[in-house]
DOVOZA-730629 format. One line per 8 residues: number of its first residue (from 0); for each residue x, z, y of N, C-alpha, C, CB. Coordinates in Angstrom, 1 decimal, decimal comma, always signed. Glycine has a CB too. Layout:
NUM> X:Z:Y:X:Z:Y:X:Z:Y:X:Z:Y ~ ...
This chain:
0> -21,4:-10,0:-11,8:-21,1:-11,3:-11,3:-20,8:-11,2:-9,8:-22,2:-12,3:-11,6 ~ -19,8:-11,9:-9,3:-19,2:-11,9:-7,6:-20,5:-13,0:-6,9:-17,2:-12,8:-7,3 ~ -20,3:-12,4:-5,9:-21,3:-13,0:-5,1:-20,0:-13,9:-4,0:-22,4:-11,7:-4,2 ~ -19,0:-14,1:-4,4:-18,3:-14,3:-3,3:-17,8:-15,7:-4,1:-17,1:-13,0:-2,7 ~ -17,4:-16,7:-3,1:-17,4:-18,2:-2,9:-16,1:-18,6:-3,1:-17,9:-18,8:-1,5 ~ -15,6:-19,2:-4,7:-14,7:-19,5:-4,7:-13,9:-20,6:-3,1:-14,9:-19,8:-6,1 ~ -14,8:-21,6:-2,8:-14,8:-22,0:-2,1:-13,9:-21,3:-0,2:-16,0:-22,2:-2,5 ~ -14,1:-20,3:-0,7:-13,2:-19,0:+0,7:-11,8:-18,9:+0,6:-13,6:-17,2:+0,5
8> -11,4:-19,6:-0,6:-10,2:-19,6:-0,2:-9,4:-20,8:-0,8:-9,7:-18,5:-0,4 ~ -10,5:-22,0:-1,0:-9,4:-23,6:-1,2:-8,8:-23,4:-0,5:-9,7:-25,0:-1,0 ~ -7,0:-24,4:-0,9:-5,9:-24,3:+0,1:-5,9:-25,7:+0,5:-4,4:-23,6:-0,4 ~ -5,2:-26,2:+1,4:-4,9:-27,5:+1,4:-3,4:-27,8:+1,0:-5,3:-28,0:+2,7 ~ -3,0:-28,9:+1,4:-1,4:-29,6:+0,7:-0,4:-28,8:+1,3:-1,0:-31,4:+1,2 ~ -0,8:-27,6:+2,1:+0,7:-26,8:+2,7:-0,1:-25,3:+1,8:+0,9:-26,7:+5,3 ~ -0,8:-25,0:+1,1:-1,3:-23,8:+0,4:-1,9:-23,1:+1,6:-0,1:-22,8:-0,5 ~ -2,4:-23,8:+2,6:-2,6:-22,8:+3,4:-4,6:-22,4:+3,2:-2,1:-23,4:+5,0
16> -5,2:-21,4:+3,7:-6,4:-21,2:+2,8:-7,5:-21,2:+4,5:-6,4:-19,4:+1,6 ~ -8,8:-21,6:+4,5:-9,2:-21,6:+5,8:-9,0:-20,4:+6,8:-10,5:-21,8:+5,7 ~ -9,0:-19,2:+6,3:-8,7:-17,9:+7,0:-7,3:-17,8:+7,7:-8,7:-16,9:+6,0 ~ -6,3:-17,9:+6,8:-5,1:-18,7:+7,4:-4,9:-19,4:+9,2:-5,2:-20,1:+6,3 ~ -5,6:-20,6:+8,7:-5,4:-21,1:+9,8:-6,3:-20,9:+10,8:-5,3:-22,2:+9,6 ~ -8,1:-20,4:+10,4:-8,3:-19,5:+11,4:-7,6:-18,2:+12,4:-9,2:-19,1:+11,0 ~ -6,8:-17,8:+11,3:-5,4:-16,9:+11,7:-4,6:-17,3:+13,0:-4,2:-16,9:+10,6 ~ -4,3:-18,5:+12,6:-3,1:-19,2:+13,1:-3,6:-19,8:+14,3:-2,4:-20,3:+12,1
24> -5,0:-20,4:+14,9:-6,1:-20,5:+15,8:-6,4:-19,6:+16,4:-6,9:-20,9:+15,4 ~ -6,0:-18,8:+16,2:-7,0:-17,1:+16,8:-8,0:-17,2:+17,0:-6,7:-16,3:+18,1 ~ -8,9:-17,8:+15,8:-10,2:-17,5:+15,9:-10,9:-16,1:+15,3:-10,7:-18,7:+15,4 ~ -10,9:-15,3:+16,4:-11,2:-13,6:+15,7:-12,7:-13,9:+15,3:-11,0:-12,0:+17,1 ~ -13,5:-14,4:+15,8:-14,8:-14,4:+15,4:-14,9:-14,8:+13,7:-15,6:-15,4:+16,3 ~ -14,8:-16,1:+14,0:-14,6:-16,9:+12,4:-14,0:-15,9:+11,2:-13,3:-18,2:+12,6 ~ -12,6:-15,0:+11,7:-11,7:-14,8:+10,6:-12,6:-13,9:+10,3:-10,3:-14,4:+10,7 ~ -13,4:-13,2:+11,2:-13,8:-11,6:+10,9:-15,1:-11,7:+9,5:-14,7:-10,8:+12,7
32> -15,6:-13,2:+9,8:-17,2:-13,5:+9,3:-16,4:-14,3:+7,8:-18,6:-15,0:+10,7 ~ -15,3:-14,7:+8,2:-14,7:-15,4:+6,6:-14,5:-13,7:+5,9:-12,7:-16,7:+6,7 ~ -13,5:-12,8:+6,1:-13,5:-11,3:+5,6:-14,6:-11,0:+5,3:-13,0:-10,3:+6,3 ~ -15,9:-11,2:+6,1:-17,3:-10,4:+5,6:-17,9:-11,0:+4,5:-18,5:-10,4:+6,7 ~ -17,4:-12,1:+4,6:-17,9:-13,5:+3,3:-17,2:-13,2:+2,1:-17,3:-15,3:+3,6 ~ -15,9:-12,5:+2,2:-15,2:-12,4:+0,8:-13,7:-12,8:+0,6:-15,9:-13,1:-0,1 ~ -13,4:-13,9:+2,1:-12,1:-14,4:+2,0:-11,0:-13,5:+1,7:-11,7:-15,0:+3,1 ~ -10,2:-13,9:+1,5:-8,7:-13,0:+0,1:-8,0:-13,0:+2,0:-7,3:-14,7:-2,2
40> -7,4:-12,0:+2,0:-6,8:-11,5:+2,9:-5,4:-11,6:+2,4:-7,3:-10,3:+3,4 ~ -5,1:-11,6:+1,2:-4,2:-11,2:+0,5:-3,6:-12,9:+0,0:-4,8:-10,1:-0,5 ~ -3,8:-14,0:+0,3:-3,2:-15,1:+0,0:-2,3:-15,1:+0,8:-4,0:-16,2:-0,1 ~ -1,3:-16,7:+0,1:-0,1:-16,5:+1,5:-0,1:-18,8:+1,0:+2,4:-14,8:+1,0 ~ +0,6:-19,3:+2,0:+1,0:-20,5:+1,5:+1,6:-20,8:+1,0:+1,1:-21,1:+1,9 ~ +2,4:-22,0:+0,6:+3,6:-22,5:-0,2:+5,0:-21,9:+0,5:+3,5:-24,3:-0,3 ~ +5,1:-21,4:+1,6:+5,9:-20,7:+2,0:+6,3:-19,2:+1,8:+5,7:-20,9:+3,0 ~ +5,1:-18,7:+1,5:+4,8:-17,3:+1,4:+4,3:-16,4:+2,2:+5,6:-16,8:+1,0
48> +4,1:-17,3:+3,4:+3,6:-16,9:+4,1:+2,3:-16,4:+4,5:+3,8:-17,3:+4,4 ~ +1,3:-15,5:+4,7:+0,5:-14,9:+4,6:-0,4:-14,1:+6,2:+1,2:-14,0:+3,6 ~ -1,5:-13,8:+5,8:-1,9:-13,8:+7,4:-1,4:-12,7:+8,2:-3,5:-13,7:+7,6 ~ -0,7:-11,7:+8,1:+0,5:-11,2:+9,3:+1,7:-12,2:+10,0:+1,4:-10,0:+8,7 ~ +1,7:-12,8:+9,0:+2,7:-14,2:+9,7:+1,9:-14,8:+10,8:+3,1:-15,5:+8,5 ~ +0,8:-15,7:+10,1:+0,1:-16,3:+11,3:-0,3:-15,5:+12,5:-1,1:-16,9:+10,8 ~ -0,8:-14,6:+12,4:-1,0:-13,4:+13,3:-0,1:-13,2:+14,1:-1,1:-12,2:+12,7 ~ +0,9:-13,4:+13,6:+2,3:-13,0:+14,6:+2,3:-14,4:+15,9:+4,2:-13,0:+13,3
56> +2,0:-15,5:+15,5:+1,6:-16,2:+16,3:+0,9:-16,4:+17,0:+1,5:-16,6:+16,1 ~ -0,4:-15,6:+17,3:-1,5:-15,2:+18,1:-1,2:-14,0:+18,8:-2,7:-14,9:+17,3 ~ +0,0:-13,6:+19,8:+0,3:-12,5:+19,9:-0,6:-12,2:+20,8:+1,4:-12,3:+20,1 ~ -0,9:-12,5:+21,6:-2,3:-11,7:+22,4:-3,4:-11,0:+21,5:-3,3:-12,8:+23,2 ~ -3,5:-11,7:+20,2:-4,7:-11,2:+19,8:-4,2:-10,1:+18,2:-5,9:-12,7:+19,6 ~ -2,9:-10,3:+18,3:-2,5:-9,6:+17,3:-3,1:-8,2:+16,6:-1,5:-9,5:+17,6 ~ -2,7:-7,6:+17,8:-3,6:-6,3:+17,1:-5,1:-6,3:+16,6:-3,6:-5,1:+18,3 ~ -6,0:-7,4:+16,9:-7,1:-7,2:+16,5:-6,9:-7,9:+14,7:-8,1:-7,8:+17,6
64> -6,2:-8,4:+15,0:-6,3:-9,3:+13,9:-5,7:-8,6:+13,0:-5,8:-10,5:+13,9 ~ -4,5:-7,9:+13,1:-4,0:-6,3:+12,0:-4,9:-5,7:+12,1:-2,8:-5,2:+12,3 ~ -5,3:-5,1:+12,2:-6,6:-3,9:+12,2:-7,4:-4,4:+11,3:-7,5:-3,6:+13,6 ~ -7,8:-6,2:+11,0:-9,1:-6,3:+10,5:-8,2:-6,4:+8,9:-10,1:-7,7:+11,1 ~ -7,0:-7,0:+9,4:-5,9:-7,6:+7,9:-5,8:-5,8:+7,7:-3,5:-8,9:+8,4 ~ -5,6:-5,0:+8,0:-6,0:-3,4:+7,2:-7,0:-3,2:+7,1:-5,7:-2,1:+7,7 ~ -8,0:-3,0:+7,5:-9,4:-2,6:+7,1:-9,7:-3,3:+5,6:-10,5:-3,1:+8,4 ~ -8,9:-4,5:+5,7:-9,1:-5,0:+3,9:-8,2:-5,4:+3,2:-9,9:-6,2:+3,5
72> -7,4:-3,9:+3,3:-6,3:-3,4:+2,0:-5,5:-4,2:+2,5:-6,6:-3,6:+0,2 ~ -4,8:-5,0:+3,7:-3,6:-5,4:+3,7:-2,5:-4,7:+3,4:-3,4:-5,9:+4,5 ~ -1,2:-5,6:+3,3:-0,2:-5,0:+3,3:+1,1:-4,8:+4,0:+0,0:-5,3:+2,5 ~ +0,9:-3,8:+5,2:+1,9:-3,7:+6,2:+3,4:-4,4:+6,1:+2,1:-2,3:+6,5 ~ +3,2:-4,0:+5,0:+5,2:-4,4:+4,4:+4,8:-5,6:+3,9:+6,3:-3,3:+2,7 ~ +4,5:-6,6:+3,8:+4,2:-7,8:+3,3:+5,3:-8,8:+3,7:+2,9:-8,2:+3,6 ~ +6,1:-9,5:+2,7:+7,3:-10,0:+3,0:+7,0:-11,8:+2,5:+8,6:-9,1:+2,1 ~ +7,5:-12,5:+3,1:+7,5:-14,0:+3,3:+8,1:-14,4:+1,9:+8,3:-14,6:+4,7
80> +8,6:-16,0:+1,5:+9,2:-15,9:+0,1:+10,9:-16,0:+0,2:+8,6:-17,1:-0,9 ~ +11,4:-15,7:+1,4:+12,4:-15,7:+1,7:+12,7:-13,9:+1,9:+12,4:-16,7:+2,8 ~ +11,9:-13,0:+1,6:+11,9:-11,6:+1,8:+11,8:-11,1:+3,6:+13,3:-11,1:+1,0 ~ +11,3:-12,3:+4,1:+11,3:-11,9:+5,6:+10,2:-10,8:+6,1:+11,2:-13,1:+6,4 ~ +9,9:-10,1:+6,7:+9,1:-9,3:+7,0:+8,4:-9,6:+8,5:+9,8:-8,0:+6,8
């Protein structure tokens, strides 16, 4: 049985999931303790967009925030639903 909280990754009315927009906030603390909790690194929103996108928005803090989006199996090549990279 998972110990991990479906709850980690409700989306709201744009599919977006709390990690997400902690993403999109550059909140590195938060995102790091939602990952330790179990959050899916691997969701994206109704766009297809996914947390290297939001990331890309945080550019100061980008690199930390790839490093953690690899450390849990992301996917470098990870493309939007428009195939954007």
């Amino acid at each position: 049985m998972s110990s991990k909280s479906p709850r980690l990754d409700v989306t709201n009315a744009s599919g977006q999931t709390p990690l997400l927009l902690l993403v999109g906030r550059r909140a590195v603390q938060a995102v790091e303790e939602l990952l330790r909790l179990g959050a899916s690194a691997h969701k994206t929103d109704y766009k297809g967009e996914g947390f290297l996108f939001y990331a890309l928005g945080a550019a100061d803090q980008f690199e930390q925030l790839a490093n953690m989006y690899v450390a849990h199996n992301g996917d470098l090549n990870a493309v939007n639903a428009e195939g954007v990279s």
